[in-house]
C-alpha positions as CSV (number, residue, x, y, z in Angstrom):
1,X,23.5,41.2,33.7
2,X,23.2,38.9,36.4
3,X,23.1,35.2,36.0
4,X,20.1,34.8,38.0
5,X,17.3,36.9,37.7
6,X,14.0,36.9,38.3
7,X,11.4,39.8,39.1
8,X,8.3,38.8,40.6
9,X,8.4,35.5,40.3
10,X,5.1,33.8,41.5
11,X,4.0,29.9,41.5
12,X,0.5,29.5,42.6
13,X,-1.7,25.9,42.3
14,X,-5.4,25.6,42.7
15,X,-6.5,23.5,45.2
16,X,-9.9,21.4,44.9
17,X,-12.1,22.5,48.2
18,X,-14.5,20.0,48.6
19,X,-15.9,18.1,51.7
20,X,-14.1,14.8,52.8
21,X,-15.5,11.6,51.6
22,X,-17.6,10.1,48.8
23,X,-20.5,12.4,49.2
24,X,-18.1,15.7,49.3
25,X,-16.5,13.9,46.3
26,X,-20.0,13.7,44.2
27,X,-20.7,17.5,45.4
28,X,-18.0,18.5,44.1
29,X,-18.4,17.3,40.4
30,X,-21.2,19.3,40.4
31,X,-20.3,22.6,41.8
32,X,-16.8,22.6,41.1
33,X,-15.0,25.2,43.5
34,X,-11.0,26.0,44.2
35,X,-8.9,27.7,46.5
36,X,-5.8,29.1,45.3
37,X,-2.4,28.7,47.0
38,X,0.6,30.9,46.6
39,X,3.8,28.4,47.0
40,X,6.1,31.8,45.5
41,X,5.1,34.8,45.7
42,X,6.8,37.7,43.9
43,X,10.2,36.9,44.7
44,X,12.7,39.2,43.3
45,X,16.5,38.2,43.2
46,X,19.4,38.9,41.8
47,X,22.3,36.6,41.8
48,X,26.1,37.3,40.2
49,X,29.0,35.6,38.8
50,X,31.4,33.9,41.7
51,X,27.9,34.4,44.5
52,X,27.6,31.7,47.0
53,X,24.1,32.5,48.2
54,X,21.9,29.8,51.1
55,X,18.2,30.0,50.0
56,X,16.7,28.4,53.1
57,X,13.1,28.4,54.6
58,X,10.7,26.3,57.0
59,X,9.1,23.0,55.4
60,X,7.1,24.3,52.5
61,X,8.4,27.7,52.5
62,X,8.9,27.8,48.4
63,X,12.7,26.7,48.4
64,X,12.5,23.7,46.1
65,X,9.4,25.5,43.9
66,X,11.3,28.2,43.1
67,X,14.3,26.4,42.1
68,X,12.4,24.3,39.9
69,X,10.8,27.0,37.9
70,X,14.9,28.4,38.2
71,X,15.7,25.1,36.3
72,X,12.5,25.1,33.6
73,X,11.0,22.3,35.5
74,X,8.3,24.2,36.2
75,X,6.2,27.0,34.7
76,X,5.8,30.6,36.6
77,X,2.3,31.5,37.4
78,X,3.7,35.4,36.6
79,X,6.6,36.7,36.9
80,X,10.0,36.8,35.0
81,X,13.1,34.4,35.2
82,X,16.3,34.6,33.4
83,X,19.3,32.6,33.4
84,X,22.0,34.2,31.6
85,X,19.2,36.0,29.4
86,X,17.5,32.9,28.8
87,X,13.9,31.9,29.9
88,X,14.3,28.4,31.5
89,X,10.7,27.1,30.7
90,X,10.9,28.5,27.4
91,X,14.8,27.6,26.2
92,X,14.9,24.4,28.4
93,X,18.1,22.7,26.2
94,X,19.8,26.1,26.0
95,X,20.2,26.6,30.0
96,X,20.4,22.5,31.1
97,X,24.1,23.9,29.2
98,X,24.1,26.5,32.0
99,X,23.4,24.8,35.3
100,X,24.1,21.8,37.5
101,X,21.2,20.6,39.8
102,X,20.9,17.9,42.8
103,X,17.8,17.5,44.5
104,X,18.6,15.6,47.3
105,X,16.2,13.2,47.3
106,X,16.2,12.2,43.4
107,X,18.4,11.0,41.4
108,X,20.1,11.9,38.0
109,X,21.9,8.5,37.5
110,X,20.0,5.3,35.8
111,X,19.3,2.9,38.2
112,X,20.1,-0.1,36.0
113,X,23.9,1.2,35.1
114,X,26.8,1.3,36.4
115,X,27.8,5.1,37.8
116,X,30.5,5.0,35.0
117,X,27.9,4.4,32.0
118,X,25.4,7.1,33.6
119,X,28.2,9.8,33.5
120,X,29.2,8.5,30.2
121,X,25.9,9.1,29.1
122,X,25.8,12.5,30.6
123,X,29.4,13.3,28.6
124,X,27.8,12.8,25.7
125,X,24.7,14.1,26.2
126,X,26.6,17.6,27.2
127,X,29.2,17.1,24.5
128,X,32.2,17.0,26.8
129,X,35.3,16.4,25.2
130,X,37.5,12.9,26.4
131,X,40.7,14.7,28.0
132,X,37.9,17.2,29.6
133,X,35.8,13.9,31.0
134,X,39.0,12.2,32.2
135,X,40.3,15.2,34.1
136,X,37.1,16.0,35.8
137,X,36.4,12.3,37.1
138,X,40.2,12.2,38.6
139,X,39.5,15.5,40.1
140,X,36.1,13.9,41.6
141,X,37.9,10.9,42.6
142,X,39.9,13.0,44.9
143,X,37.4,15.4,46.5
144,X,34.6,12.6,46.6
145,X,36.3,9.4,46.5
146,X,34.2,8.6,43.5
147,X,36.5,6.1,41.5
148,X,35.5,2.8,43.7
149,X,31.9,3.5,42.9
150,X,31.9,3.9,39.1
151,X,31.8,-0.2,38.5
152,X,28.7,-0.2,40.8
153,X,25.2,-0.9,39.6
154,X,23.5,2.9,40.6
155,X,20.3,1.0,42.9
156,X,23.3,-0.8,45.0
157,X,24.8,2.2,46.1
158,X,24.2,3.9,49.6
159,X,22.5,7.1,50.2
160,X,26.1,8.3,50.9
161,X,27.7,7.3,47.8
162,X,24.5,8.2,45.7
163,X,24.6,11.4,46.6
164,X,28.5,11.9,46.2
165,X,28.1,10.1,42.4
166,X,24.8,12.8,41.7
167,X,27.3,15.7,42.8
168,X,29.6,14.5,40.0
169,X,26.7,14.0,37.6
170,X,25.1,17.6,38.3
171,X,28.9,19.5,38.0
172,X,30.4,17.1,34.8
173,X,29.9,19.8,32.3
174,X,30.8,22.4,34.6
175,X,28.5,24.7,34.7
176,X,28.1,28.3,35.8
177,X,25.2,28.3,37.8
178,X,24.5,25.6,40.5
179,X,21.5,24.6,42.3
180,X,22.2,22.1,45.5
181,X,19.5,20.9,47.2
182,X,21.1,19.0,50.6
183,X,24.3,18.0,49.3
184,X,25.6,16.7,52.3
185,X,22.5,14.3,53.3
186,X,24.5,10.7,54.2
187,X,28.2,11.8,53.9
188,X,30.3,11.4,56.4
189,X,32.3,14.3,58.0
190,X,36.0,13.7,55.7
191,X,33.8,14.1,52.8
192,X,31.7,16.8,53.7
193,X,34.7,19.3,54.7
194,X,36.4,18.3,51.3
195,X,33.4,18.9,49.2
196,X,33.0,22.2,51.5
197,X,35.9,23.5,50.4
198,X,35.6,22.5,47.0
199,X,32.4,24.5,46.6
200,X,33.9,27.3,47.3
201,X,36.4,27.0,44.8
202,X,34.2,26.9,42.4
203,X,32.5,30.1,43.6
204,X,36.4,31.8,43.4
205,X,36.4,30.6,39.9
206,X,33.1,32.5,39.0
207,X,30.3,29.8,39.5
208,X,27.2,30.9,40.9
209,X,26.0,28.7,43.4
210,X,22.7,28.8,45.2
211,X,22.2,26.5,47.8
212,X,19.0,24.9,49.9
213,X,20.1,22.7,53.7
214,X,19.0,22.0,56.5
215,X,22.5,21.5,57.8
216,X,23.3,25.2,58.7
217,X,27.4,23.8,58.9
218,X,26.9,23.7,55.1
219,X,25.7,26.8,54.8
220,X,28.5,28.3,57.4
221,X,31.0,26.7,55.8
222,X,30.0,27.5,51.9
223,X,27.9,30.9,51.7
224,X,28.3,34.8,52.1
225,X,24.9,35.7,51.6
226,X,21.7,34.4,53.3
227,X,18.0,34.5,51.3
228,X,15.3,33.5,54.1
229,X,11.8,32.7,52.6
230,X,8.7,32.3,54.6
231,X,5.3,31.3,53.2
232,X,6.7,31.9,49.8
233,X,7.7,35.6,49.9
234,X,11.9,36.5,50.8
235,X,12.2,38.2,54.5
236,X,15.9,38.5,54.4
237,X,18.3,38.8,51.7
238,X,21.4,39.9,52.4
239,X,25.3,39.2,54.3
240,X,25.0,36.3,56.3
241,X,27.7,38.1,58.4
242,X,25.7,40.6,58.8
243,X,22.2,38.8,60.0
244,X,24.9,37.0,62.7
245,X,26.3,40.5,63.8
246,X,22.8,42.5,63.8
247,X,20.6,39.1,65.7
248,X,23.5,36.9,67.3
249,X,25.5,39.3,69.6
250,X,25.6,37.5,72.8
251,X,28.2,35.3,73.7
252,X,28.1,32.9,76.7
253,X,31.2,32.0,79.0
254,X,31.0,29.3,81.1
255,X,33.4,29.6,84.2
256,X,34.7,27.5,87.0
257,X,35.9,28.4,89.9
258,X,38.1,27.1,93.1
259,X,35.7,28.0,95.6
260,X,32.0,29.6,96.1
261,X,31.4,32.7,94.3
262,X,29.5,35.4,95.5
263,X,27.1,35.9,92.1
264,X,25.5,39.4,93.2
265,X,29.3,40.7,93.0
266,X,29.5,39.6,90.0
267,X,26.5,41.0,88.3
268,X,28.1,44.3,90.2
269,X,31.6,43.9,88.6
270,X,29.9,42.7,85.1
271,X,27.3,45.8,85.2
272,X,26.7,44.9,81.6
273,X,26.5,40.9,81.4
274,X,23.8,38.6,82.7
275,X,25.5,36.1,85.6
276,X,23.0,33.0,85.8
277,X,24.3,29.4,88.0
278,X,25.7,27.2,86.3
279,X,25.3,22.8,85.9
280,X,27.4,21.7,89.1
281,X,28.7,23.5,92.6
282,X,31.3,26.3,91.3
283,X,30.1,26.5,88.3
284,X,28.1,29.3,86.7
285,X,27.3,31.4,83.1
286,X,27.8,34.5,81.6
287,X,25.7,36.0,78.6
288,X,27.9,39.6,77.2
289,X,27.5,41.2,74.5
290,X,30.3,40.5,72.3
291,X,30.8,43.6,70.2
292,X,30.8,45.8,73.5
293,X,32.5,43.6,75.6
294,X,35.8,41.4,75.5
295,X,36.1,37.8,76.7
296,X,39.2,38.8,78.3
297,X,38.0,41.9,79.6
298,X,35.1,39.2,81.5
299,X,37.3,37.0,82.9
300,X,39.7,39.6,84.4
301,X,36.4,41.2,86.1
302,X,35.6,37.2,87.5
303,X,38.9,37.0,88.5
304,X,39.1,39.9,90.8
305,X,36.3,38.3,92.9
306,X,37.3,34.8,93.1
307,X,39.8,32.1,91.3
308,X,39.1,30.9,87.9
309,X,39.7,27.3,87.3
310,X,38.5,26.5,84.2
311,X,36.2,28.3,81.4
312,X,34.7,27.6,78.0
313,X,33.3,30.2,74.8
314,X,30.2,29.6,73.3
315,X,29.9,31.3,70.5
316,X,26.8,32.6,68.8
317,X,25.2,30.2,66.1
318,X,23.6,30.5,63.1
319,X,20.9,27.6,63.7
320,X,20.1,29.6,66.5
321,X,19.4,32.4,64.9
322,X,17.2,31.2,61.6
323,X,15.3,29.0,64.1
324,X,14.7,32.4,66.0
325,X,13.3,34.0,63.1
326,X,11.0,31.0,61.9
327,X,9.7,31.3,65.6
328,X,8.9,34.7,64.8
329,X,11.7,36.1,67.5
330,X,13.6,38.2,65.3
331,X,12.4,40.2,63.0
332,X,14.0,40.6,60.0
333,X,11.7,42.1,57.7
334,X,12.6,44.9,55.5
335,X,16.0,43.2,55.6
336,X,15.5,42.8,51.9
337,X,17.2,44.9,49.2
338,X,20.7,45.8,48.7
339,X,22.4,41.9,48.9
340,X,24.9,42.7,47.1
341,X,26.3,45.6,48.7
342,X,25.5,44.0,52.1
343,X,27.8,41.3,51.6
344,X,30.8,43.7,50.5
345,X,30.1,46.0,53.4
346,X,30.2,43.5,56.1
347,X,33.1,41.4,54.2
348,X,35.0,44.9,54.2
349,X,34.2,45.5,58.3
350,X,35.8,42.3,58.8
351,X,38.8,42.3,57.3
């Protein structure tokens, strides 16, 4: 059994449509009428033990709905969820024993205590034993420099520091299935890498975590497989490797050179590369094909028509590519299916 499962999970609110004003207002207590909007619709997903999975999507996509009714927070319109067997809207206290969540932009710490008393609270609220509670705040104190910030009043602290005490709150009781929702917003870049890596630790040790950013670093640096939802149904699910290697295959090398080059025998010599000027006199671009063509194997062909100075990779990004396929650029649909064995696949092609 999976630890997150759902199977046509659909959220859907009714919407009053009336005429703007007073006098649509008056209308419309008399002849009542609603459209319906679909924030989720009939998203299935499947999510294992140790899975690092980014579940990211345009402004109102669905990402934060559907983790809500992932938490119990909210109810499904239709659909099933299951968290380790359990309903989440139906066995709320059984499952808040099952996952950590941080919404970015709210907070699980009272704003009137001190972060120590608010994750003393949370100890005993989840039952956790002293020796556990001491070992786990030591271990935050390293990853997230937390231990200066317990004596502080929670409203005083900065977004920075808020958000790295909420990390400690939402993972205290250490649980198997974790929901992050921008856990990097206001941290500064020592912190980020160290909480980075310490995700994926946790992943190695069997924690599923499922993750929502808008900083595609955290998502480079933390997940395997990508979910992409648009307009509340998934487009893509499956190896983030693999979306990069399938939509992202260009590379571009920047080149300078000792004197003029002669581009048209370049485009002759690179018969399968795009030559395009470059910034400054001497300078110019070329777009290959990384999987059927070498960097090496492009400079040696530039450097049988003129001197190299100087030259520069860039290599393909994933901002670039998710920003492709909100612009409609790239299509990815029918992508979705078969995650799991996605991200083995391209895992095992790349050694």
């Amino acid at each position: 059994m999976s630890l997150i499962e759902t199977r046509g999970l659909t959220k859907s609110y009714r919407q009053p449509d009336k005429a703007p004003g007073l006098a649509g207002s008056v209308r419309h207590l008399f002849n009542r009428r609603f459209t319906e909007r679909v924030v989720v619709d009939h998203v299935d997903l499947d999510i294992e033990e140790g899975e690092s999975v980014a579940y990211v999507g345009a402004n109102g996509a669905g990402k934060s709905t559907t983790v809500k009714m992932l938490s119990g927070i909210l109810v499904p319109t239709s659909g099933e969820v299951r968290i380790k067997g359990l309903v989440p809207h139906r066995e709320r206290m059984a499952v808040a024993q099952h996952i950590g969540v941080l919404f970015g932009q709210r907070t699980q710490l009272w704003w009137d205590l001190t972060v120590r008393d608010s994750l003393d609270v949370l100890r005993d609220i989840y039952g956790i034993a002293p020796d556990t509670y001491r070992r786990r705040l030591a271990y935050f104190d390293e990853v997230l420099e937390l231990g200066r910030m317990l004596p502080v009043v929670a409203r005083r602290l900065s977004l920075g520091e808020r958000m790295r005490a909420d990390i400690a709150a939402a993972l205290l009781h250490s649980p198997s299935v974790v929901y992050l929702d921008e856990p990097t917003i206001g941290l500064d870049v020592a912190v980020k890498h160290r909480l980075r890596q310490f995700l994926r630790e946790l992943t190695d040790d069997g924690t599923a975590l499922m993750l929502t950013s808008h900083d595609l670093a955290d998502i480079e640096g933390i997940c395997r497989r990508l979910v992409i939802i648009d307009k509340g149904r998934i487009i893509f699910d499956g190896a983030l490797r693999h979306l990069m290697d399938t939509h992202a295959r260009d590379r571009i090398l920047h080149i300078e050179t000792a004197g003029p080059a002669d581009l048209d025998a370049l485009r002759v010599a690179l018969d399968r590369a795009v030559v395009s000027e470059g910034d400054a006199p001497h300078r110019f671009r070329i777009r290959f094909d990384r999987f059927t063509t070498t960097a090496g194997q492009v400079v040696a062909a530039v450097n049988s028509v003129v001197e190299i100075v100087d030259f520069s990779v860039d290599e393909p990004a994933i901002e670039d590519v998710i920003r492709r396929v909100y612009a409609g650029e790239v299509d990815v649909q029918g992508a979705v299916g078969g995650a799991a064995q996605g991200v083995v696949d391209a895992e095992a092609g790349h050694g």
